[in-house]
C-alpha positions in Angstrom: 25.2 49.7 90.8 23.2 50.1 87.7 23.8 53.6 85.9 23.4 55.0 82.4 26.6 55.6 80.8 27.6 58.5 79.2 31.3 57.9 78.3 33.4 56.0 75.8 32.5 52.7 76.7 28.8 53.2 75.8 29.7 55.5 72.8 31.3 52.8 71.6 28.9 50.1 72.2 26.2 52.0 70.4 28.1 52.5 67.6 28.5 49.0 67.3 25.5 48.3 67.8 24.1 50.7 64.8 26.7 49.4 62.8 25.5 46.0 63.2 21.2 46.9 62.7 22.5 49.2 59.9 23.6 46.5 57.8 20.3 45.0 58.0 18.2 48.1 57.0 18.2 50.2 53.9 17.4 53.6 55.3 16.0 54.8 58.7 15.7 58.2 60.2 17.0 59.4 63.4 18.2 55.7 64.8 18.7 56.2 68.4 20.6 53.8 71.0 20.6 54.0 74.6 23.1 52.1 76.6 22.8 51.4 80.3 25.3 49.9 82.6 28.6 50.4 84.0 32.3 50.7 81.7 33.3 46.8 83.4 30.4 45.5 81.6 30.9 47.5 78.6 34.2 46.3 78.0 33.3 43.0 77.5 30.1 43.2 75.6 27.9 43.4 78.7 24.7 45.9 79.2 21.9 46.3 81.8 19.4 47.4 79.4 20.2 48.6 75.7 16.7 51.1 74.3 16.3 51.6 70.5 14.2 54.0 68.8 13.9 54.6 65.3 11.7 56.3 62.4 10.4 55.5 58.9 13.2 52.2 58.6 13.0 49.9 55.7 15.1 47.2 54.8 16.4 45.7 51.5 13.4 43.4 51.4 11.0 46.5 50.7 9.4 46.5 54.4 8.5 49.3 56.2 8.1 50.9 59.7 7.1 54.4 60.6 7.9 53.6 63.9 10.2 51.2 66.1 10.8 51.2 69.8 13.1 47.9 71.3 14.3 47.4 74.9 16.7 45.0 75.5 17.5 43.8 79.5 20.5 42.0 79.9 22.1 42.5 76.7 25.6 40.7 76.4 27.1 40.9 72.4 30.4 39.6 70.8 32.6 42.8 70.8 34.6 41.3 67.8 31.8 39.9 65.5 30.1 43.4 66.0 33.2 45.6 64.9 32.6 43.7 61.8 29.1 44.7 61.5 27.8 41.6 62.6 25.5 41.2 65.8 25.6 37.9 68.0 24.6 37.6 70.8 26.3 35.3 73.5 23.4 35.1 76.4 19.4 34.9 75.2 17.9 38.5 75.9 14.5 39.5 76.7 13.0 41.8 73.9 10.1 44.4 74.6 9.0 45.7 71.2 6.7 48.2 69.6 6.0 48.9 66.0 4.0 51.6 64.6 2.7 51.1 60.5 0.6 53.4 58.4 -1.4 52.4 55.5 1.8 52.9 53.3 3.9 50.7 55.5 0.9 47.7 55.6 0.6 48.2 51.4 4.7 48.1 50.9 5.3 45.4 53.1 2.3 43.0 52.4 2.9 43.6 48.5 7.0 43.5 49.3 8.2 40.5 47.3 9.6 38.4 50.3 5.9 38.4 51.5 4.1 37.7 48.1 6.5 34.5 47.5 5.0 33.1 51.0 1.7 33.8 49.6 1.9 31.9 46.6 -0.5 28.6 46.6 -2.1 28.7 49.8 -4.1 25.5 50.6 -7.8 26.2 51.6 -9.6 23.3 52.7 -13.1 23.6 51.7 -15.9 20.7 52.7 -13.2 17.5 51.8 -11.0 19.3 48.7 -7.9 21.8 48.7 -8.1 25.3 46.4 -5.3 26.6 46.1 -5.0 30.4 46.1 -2.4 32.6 45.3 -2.4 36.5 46.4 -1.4 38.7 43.9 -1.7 42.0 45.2 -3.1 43.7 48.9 -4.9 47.0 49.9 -4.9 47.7 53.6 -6.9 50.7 54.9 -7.3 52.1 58.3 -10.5 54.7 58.8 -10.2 54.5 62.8 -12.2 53.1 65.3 -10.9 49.8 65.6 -11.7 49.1 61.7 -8.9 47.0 59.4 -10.2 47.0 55.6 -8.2 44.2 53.3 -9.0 44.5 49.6 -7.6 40.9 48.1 -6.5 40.4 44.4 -5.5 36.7 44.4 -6.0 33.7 41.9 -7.9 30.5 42.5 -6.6 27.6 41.1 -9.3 25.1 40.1 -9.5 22.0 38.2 -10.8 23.5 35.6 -8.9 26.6 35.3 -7.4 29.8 37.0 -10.1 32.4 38.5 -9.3 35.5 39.2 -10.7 36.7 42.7 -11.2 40.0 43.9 -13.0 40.6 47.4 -12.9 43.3 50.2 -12.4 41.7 53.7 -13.3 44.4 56.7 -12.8 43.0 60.5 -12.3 45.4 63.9 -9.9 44.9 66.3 -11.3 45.5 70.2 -9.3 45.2 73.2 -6.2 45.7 72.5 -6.3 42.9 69.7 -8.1 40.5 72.1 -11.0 40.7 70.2 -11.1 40.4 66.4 -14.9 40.6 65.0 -15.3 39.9 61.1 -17.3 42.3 60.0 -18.1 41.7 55.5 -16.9 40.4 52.7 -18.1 41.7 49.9 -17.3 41.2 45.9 -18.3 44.2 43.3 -17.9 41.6 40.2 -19.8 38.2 40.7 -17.5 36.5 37.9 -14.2 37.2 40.0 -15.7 36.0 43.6 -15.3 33.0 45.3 -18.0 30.3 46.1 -20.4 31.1 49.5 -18.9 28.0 51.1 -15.1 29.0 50.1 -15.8 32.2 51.0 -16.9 31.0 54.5 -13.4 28.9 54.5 -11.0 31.7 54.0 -12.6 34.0 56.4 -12.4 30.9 58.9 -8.6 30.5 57.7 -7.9 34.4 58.0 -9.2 34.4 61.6 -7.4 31.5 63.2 -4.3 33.6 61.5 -5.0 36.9 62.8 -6.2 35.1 66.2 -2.1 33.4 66.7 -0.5 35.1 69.6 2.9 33.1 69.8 5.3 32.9 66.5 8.8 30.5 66.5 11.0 31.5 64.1 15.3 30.2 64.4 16.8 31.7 67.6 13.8 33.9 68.3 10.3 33.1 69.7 7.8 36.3 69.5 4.7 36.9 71.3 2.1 39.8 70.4 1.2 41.6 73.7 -1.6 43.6 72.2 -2.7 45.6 68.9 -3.9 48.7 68.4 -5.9 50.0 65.3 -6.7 53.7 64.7 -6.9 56.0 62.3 -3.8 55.4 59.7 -2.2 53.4 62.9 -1.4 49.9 63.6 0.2 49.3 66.6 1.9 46.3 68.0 3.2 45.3 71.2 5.7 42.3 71.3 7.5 40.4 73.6 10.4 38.0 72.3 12.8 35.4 73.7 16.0 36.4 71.2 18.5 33.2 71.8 20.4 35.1 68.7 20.0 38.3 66.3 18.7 36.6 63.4 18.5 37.9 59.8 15.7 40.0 59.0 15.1 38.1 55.9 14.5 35.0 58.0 11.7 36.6 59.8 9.6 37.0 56.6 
């Protein structure tokens, strides 16, 4: 019979368990784990469910989260490899995830340095050549109503030589995320602005981005449920298929 525990066997197991996601954060605020199942199970690494909750978390890569809710079915972990610190799992486990960001958490983590290296040299394929761009720095704002404002300092490698872009980007999210309507672009100095045709390109880029629903990274494949944007809120729902804890630094 399932059960939630409230003895040694899951005091222990969620101790292990923040041992283990503590060594992959760098700070988080009142990191909750509950266990459920019964003390058989426990003892060898076995849950029914395993909930998470946590506030304002960042990791050693400089990202952020003002809010983190994970529920695990069917957890089943390495008892020995976790008093160590280290999580692994030794069945696949369904994930159900939310993540709450503010403006602050979008700024830190889009401008973190793990992110900006990915960002270096994107190909844009515009009519039959390839610009490359590289982002340099990004403003995200959130006023509400659906409404996600990206202000983009990047460089444009040409032939020629190296332009310097800057362009506001605003799109709103309907739907739960389902709908994702590009609303302007917009430049405030002609000389750092991209061609009307490359313009056009990137926006078609940025929306077959924002439009992906399914992600595969190593031992975990994520899907985004739904996403909500509000005032100073950006929500997502996820669901993953977690064959093994991975490293938060292979995520990024």
């Amino acid at each position: 019979m399932q059960q939630e525990t409230t003895g040694i066997g899951d005091t222990i197991l969620s101790n292990l368990l923040k041992m283990g996601l503590a060594s992959q954060l760098e700070g988080a605020d009142d990191l909750q784990v509950v266990v459920n199942g019964d003390l058989l199970q426990l003892l060898t690494g076995k849950t029914d469910s395993v909930t998470l909750e946590g506030e304002r978390l960042s990791t050693s890569q400089d990202l952020s989260m003002s809010e983190l809710k994970v529920r695990v079915d069917r957890l089943a972990i390495d008892l020995l490899s976790a008093a160590t610190g280290k999580l692994e799992l030794t069945e696949s486990a369904d994930v159900a995830v939310k993540v709450t960001l503010t403006e602050a958490d979008l700024n830190q983590t889009m401008n973190a340095e793990v992110v900006r290296d990915r960002l270096q040299h994107l190909p844009l394929p515009v009519d039959e050549r390839t610009l490359p761009l590289s982002m340099q720095h990004v403003t995200c704002y959130l006023p509400g109503d659906g409404r996600f404002i990206l202000k983009v300092t990047m460089l444009a490698h040409r032939p020629e030589s190296v332009q310097p872009i800057e362009m506001e980007l605003a799109m709103r999210f309907w739907n739960g995320g389902q709908t994702i309507i590009f609303e302007s672009s917009r430049y405030d100095d002609p000389n750092k602005a991209l061609l009307l045709r490359e313009t056009a390109a990137l926006a078609m880029k940025m929306s077959e981005f924002i439009q992906l629903r399914s992600f595969h990274f190593k031992d975990v494949s994520v899907q985004i449920q739904q996403i909500e944007v509000d005032d100073n809120r950006f929500v997502l729902w996820l669901k993953a298929d977690l064959r093994q804890i991975p490293e938060l630094a292979d995520l990024s």
